[in-house]
ROROPA-125001 format. One record per residue (C-alpha): x, y, z; residue in one letter. Coordinates in steps of 0.001 Angstrom, whole numbers, plus 500000, padded with zeros to 6 digits. Layout:
<rs>
XYZA;...
</rs>
This chain:
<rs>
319889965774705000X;316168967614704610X;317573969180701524X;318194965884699778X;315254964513697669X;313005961904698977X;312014958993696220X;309887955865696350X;310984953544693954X;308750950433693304X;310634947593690857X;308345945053689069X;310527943727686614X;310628939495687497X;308689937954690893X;309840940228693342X;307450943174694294X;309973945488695842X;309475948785697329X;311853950990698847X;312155954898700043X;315841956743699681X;316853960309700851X;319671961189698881X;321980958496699165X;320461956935702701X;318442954046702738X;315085954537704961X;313302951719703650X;313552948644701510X;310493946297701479X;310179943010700058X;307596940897698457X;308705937435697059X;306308934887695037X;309577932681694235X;307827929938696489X;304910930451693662X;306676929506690934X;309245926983692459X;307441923991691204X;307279925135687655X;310816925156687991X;311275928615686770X;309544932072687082X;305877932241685342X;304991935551684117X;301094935608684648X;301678934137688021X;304583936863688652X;301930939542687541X;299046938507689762X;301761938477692854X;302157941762692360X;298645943249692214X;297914941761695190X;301282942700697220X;301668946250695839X;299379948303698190X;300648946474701201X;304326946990700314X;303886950381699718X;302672950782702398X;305377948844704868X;307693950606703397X;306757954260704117X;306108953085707825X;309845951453707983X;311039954885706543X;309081956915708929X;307786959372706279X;303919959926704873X;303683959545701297X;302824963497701129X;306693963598702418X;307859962102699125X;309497964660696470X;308881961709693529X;308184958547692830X;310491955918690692X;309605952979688783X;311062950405686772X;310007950711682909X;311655948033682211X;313387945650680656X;311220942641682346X;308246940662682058X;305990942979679845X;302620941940682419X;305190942492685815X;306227945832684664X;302943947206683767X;301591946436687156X;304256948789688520X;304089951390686203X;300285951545686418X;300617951440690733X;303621954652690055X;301209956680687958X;298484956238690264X;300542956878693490X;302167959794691686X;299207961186690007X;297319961278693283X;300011962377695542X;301084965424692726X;304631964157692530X;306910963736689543X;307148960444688246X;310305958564686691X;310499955630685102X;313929954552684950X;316053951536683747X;316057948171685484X;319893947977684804X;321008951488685569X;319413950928688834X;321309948031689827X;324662950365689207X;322960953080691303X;321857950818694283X;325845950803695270X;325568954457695991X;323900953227699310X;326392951074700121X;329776952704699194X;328076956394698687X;328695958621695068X;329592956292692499X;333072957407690286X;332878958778686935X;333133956721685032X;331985953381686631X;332904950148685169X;329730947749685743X;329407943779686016X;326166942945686194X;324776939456686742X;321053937935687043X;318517935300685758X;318170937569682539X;321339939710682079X;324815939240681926X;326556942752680754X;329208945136681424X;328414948617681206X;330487951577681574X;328941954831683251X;329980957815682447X;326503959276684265X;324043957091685236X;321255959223684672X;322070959910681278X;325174958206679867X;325667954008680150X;326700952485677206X;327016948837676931X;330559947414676386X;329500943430676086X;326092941370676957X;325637937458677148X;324447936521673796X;322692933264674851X;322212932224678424X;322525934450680968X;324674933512684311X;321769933382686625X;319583930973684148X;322811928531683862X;322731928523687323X;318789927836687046X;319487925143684835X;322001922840685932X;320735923380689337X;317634921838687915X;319622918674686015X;320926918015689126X;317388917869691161X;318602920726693283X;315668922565693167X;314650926654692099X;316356929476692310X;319558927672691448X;322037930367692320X;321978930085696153X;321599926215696289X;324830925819693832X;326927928201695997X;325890926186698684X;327112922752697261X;330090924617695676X;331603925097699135X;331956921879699710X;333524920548696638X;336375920876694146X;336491923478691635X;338966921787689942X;337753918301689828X;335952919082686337X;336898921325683859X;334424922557682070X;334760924718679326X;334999928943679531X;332924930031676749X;333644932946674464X;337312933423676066X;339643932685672949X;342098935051671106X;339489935780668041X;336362935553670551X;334926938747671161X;336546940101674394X;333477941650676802X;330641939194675678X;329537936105677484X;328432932873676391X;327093930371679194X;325054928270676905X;327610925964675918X;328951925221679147X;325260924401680786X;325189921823677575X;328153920161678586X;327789920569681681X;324083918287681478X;325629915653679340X;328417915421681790X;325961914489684152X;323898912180682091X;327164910302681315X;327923909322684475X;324152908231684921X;323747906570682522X;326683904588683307X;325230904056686281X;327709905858687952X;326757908563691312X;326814911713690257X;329427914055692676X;326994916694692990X;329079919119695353X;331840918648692724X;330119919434689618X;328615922710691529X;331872923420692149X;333438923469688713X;330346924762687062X;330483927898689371X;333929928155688865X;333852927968685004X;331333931197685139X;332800933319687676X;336026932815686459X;334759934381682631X;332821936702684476X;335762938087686488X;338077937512683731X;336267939845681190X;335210942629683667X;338967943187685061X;340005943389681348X;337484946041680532X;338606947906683193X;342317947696682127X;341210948267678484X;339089951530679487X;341183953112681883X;338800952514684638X;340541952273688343X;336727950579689897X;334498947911688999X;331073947560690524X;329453943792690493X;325333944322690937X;322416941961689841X;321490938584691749X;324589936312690814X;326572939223692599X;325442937505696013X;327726934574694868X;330428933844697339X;332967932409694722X;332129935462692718X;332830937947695345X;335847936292696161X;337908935769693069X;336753939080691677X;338701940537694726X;341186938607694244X;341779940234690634X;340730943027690944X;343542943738694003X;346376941822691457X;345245944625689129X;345389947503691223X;341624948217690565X;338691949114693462X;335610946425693552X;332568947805695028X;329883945323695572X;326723946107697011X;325541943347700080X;323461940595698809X;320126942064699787X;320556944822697513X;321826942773694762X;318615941005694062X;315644942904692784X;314609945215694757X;312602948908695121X;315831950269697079X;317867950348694011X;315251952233691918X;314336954519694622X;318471955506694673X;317962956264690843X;315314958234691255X;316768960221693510X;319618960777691789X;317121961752688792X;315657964555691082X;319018965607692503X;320518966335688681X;317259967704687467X;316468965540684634X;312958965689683395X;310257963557684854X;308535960899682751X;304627962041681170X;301753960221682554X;301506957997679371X;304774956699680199X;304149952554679337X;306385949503680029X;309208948235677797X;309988945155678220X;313078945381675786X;314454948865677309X;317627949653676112X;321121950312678873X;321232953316677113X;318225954514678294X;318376955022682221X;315151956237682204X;312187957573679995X;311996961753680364X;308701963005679529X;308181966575677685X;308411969614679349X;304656970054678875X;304283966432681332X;306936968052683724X;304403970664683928X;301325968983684400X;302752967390687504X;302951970136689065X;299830971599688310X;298262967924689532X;300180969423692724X;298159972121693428X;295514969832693806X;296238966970696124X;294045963931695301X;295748961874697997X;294463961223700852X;
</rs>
C-alpha cells in the first residue's frame, strides 16, 4: 500500500471545483465544490461565473481534501490536473492552482485528459481496468465511445455526438418543460413515474446507412419541444412524467444500443459507462440488461464518481506515476479542445528534470 503512488488530482473543467487524493487504486479523498445553484437561473452553466467559483473554492478544497485523506501535502508523490477539454477560463484556474501547488511542494505535475479520466475513475470502483476497455461516456458536453487499449497512452475514439450531447438534451427539454437546471436528475425523476412507451420519439442516427457509433440527440430534443408546444397550444395539459419518460427512453436506448454493438464489433467482453448521464437509472438499467443478453461485463462507476470530480483525475494520475510516463513542463496551458487521444500532456525530459531539482528545494510550507 506505501509503495503505491500518492496523487492529488484537482478537475476544473465545467462548475464543479473537485479535488480528490488516490493511493494507487484506493480512494482517500474526494472533495466537492458545486456553483450549479450559481448558474441555475441562467438556465445553464456560465463560464465567467464557473471561473470565479473556482478561485474562490480552490484553496479550501484542497485543503478538505488532504484532511479527509489523512495525508500532508509533503506526503503527495504528484499532483494531477485536468488540461482540458472544458471551459477555456475553468481550466486555467486549475492548471494555474496545479503548477503552483506542484511547483511549491517539488512534485511532478500531470495534466491529463478530462475524458480519459472518467474511464480511469472506475479503477476505484471495480479495481484495474481490462485491456482493452470499451468506454460509454455521457455528460452535458460529450457523448463518445472510446476504446482503451492503455489509458495513459492509447484511447482512440470509435464515435462522438455530432450535435447535442445527451446531458444538454436532457438540459433542454428539461427546460421546455419548466422543470428546472440540471435536467438530468429532475427527468429521471419524472421518468419513473411515467410511460416510456406512451410517445415515441425518434432514435437519431440509428438507420442501416447511418453511421454506426455516432450519436445524434439534436433532432429528437426538436421534436421532442414541438411535441410539447402542440399539445399547448391546443390547449391541451402537457403529461409531463410521460414525455420524461419517452424522451429518456429514446436516448438511453441509442446510447445502449450503439455501445453493446461496439463491443460485439471490437471483440471487447466489458463496457464501462462514465460521465454524468451515467448516474441515470434507466441508463444503468437497460444497459445491464444488454449487456447480460450479450454476454458482455458492464462496469459502472456509482453516481458520485460519475459527475465531475478531482477523484477521477487523481486515479489518472496515479496511474501516470505508476507506468512512468513523463510529467507535464511547467508551461503546460489549458486546452479547451483536447483531443481523446491525448490522455495527458508529457512535458520534455528537461521539465521532468526541473521538478526534481525544484525538489531539493521545498518552497512549501
Amino acid at each position: 500500500m506505501a509503495d503505491e503512488p500518492l496523487v492529488l488530482g484537482i478537475e476544473t473543467s465545467c462548475d464543479e471545483t473537485g479535488v480528490g487524493v488516490v493511493r494507487g487504486t484506493t480512494l482517500l479523498a474526494d472533495a466537492v465544490a458545486s456553483s450549479v445553484d450559481e448558474h441555475a437561473r441562467f438556465g445553464g452553466v456560465v463560464p465567467e461565473v464557473a471561473s470565479r467559483a473556482h478561485l474562490e473554492a480552490m484553496v479550501p478544497t484542497i485543503d478538505r481534501a488532504l484532511k479527509e485523506a489523512g495525508v500532508t501535502a509533503r506526503d503527495l508523490d504528484g499532483i494531477a490536473v485536468t488540461a482540458g477539454p472544458g471551459l477555456a477560463g475553468a481550466l486555467l484556474v486549475g492548471v494555474s492552482a496545479a503548477k503552483a501547488y506542484a511547483y511549491a511542494l517539488g512534485k511532478p505535475l500531470y495534466g491529463v485528459n478530462h475524458l480519459a479520466s472518467h474511464i480511469c475513475v472506475d479503477q476505484l470502483e471495480h479495481g484495474p481496468l481490462p485491456e482493452p476497455t470499451m468506454a460509454l461516456l455521457v455528460s452535458g458536453g460529450h457523448s463518445s465511445l472510446l476504446l482503451s487499449e492503455d489509458i495513459t497512452s492509447d484511447v482512440r475514439p470509435m464515435g462522438a455526438t455530432i450535435d447535442d450531447a445527451a446531458g444538454e438534451a436532457f438540459d433542454k427539454i428539461a427546460r421546455v418543460l419548466n422543470l428546472g437546471f440540471p435536467g438530468g436528475p429532475v427527468i429521471d425523476r419524472y421518468a419513473r413515474e411515467g410511460d416510456p412507451d406512451a410517445i415515441a420519439f425518434p432514435r437519431g442516427l440509428t438507420g442501416p446507412r447511418d453511421p454506426a457509433y455516432d450519436f445524434s440527440f439534436s433532432g429528437l430534443k426538436t421534436a421532442v419541444a414541438r411535441w410539447i408546444e402542440a399539445r399547448r397550444a391546443a390547449g391541451e395539459e402537457v403529461p409531463v412524467r410521460d414525455v420524461a419518460a419517452s424522451f429518456q427512453e429514446a436516448v438511453v436506448d441509442v446510447l445502449t444500443r450503439k455501445a453493446v454493438r461496439a463491443c460485439k464489433d471490437e471483440g471487447v467482453d466489458h463496457l464501462m459507462i462514465g460521465g454524468g448521464v451515467a448516474a441515470n437509472s434507466r441508463l444503468r438499467a437497460l444497459a445491464q440488461d444488454r449487456c447480460e443478453a450479450a454476454g458482455i461485463r458492464l462496469r459502472v462507476p456509482r453516481p458520485k464518481l460519475c459527475t465531475d470530480n478531482g477523484a477521477m483525475v487523481a486515479a489518472l494520475g496515479a496511474e501516470m506515476v505508476a507506468r512512468g510516463r513523463a510529467a507535464s513542463d511547467w508551461d503546460l496551458s489549458a486546452d479547451s479542445s483536447l483531443p481523446v487521444t491525448d490522455p495527458h500532456v508529457p512535458g520534455t525530459a528537461h521539465g521532468h528534470d526541473h521538478v526534481h531539482e525544484v525538489s531539493k528545494e521545498n518552497l512549501y510550507s
